[in-house]
C-alpha positions in Angstrom: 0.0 0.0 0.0 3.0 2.4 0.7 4.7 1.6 -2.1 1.2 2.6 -4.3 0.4 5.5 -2.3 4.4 6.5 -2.7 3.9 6.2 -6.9 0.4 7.3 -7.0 2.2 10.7 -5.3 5.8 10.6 -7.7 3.2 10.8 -10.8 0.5 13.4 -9.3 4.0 15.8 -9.1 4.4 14.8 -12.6 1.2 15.5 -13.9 1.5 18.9 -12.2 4.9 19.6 -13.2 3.6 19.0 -17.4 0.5 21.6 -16.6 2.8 24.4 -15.3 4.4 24.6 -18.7 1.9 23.7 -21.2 2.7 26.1 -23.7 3.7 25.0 -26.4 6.7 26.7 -28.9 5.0 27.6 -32.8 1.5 27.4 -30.9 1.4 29.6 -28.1 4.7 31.6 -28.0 7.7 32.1 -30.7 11.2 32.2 -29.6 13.0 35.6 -31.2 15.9 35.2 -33.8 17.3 38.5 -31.8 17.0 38.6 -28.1 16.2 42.0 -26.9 18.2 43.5 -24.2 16.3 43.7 -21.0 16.2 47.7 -19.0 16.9 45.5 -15.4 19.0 42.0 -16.9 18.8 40.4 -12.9 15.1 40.5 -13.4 12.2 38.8 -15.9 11.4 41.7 -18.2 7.4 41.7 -20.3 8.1 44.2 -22.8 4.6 44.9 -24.9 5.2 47.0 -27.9 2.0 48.5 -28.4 0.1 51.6 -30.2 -2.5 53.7 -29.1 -4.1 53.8 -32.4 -4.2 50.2 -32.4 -7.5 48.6 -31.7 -6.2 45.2 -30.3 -3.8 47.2 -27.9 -7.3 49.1 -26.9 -8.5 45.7 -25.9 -5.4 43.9 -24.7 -4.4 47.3 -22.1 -6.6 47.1 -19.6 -6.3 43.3 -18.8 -2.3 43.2 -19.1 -2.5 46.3 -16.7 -4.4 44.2 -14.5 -2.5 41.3 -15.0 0.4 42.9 -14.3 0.0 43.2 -10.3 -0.3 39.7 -10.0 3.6 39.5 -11.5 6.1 38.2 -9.2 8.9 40.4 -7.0 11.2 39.2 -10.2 9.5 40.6 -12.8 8.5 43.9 -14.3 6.2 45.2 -16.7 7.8 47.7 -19.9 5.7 49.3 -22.4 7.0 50.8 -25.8 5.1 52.6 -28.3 6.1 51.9 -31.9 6.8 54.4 -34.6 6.6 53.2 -38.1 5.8 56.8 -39.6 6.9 59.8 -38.7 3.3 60.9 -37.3 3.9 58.2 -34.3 6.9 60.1 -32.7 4.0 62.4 -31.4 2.0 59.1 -29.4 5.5 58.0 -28.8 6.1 61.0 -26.9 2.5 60.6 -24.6 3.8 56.9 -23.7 7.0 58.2 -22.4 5.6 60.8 -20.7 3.4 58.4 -19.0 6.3 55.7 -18.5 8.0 58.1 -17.0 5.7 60.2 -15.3 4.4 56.8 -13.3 0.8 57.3 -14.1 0.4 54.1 -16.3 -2.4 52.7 -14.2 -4.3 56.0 -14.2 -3.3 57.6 -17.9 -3.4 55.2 -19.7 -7.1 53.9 -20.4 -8.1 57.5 -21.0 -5.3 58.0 -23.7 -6.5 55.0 -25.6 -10.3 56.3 -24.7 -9.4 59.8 -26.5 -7.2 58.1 -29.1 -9.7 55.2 -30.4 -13.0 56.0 -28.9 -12.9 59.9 -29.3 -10.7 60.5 -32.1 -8.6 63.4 -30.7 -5.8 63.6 -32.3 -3.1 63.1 -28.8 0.0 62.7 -31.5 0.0 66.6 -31.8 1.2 68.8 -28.8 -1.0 71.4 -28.4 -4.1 68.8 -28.7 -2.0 66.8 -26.0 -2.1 69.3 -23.3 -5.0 70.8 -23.6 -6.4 67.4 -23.3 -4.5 67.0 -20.7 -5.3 69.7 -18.4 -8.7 68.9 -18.5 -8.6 65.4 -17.4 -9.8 64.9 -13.9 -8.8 61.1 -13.3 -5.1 61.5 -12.9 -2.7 64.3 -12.3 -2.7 66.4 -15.8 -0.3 68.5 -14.9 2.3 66.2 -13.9 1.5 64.4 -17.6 2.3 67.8 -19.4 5.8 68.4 -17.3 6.7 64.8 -18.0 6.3 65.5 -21.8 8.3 68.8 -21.8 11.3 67.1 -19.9 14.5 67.5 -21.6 14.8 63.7 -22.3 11.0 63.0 -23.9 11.8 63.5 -27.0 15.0 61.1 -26.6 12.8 58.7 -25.0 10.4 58.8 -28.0 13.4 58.3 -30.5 14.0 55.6 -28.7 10.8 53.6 -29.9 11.8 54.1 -33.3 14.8 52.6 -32.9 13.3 49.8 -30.9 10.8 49.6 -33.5 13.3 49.9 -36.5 16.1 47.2 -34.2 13.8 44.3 -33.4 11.6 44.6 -37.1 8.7 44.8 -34.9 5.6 44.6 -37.8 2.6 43.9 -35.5 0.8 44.8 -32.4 0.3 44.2 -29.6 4.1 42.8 -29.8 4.2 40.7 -25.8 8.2 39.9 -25.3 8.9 37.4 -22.1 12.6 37.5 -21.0 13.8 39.5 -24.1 13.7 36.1 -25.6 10.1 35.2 -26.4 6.9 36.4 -28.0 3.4 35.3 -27.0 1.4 34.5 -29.6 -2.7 36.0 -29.0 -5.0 33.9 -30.7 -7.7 36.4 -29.8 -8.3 35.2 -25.8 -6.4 37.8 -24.3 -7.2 36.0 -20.7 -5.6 33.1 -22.2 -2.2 34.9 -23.3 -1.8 36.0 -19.7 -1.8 32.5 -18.9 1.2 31.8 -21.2 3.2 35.2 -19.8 2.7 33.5 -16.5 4.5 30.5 -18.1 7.0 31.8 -19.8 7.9 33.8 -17.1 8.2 30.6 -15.4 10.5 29.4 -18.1 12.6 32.3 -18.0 13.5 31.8 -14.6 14.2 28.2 -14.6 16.6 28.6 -17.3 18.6 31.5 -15.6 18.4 29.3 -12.2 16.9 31.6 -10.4 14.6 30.8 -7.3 11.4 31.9 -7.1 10.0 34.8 -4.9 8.0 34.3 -1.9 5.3 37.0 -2.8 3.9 38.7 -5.1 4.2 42.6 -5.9 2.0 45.4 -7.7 4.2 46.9 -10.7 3.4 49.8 -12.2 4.8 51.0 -15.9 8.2 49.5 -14.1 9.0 52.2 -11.6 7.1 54.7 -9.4 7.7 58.6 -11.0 11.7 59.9 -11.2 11.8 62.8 -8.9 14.2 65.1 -11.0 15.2 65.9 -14.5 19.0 64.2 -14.0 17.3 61.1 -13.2 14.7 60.9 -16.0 18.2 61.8 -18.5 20.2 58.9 -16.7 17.0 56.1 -17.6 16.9 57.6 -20.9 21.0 57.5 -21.0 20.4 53.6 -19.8 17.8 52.5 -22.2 
């Protein structure tokens, strides 16, 4: 009886051990022919390339924003806006601002409200903050000085170089570990469950142990509190 209560228990771990990493490579994620470099290597980086013109990224925002702060002490959530014409350096800029500016959580479902539901056109400047100051959800003002730091237009050229590097043709683009893409067969609840995997993945190949809790993230990091800061994590990027 021992013996069969002792196997019955060896293939219940088993069992459990093939469900935590049921996705599947070609099916459910893609593994990059060009790793991209994480902002914090010692951690487990989800990167989402994404556009606030983009109707699936509409959709996708609000439950990878929630999913988000379920995501272990190890691993951090990046967003990049992509620029694949010239007109996109302007919504580039309003996601930096917002990275940087730590209002993520609270910015961002009414920029993709104004953007896709209302039409305002956010990519040009004066639109932006006038917009902006009238918003009554989140800190406006603090959106509008984050855009007009020295290093937002740096930040912005930065996801067109990210976009232009890494050939990135589609969005949402969802990048686990710098080293692979989910693949959203149009259950968006579902590809959290693979981000949770991979992330899983990710940190059994690097060996590294697992944290005891998890923590909310926000767009990364909480606001930089001066200008030298916010040019040395543009400098780093």
């Amino acid at each position: 009886m021992k013996l069969k209560t002792t196997l019955l228990t060896a293939l219940a771990s088993l069992a459990l051990a093939a469900n935590a990493y049921s996705a599947t490579e070609g099916t459910d994620y893609t593994v990059l022919p060009q790793p991209i470099p994480q902002i914090q290597p010692d951690k487990i980086e989800v990167l989402e390339f994404f556009g606030y013109f983009c109707v699936h990224c509409y959709h996708l925002d609000p439950i990878l924003l929630k999913h988000s702060k379920t995501f272990p002490a190890d691993t951090y959530l990046r967003n990049e806006h992509v620029v694949w014409q010239p007109e996109h350096l302007g919504f580039a800029r309003v996601a930096a601002a917002v990275n940087s500016s730590g209002l993520k959580y609270q910015a961002n479902p009414e920029v993709f409200k104004a953007v896709y539901e209302q039409r305002i056109n956010l990519a040009d400047t004066n639109t932006f903050k006038q917009w902006a100051e009238n918003q009554k959800g989140f800190d406006g003002k603090k959106l509008i000085a984050a855009y007009d730091s020295f290093s937002n237009p740096a930040q912005a050229k930065k996801m067109e170089e990210l976009t232009n590097t890494y050939q990135i043709s589609g969005t949402p683009t969802v990048i686990v570990g710098g080293k692979y893409q989910v693949k959203f067969t149009g259950d968006w609840n579902a590809g959290m469950k693979t981000i949770d995997e991979l992330i899983a993945k990710v940190r059994s190949e690097r060996g590294m142990k697992a944290p005891s809790k998890a923590k909310p993230t926000a767009l990364n990091a909480p606001a930089l509190k001066s200008k030298g800061a916010m040019i040395a994590k543009a400098a780093n990027k």
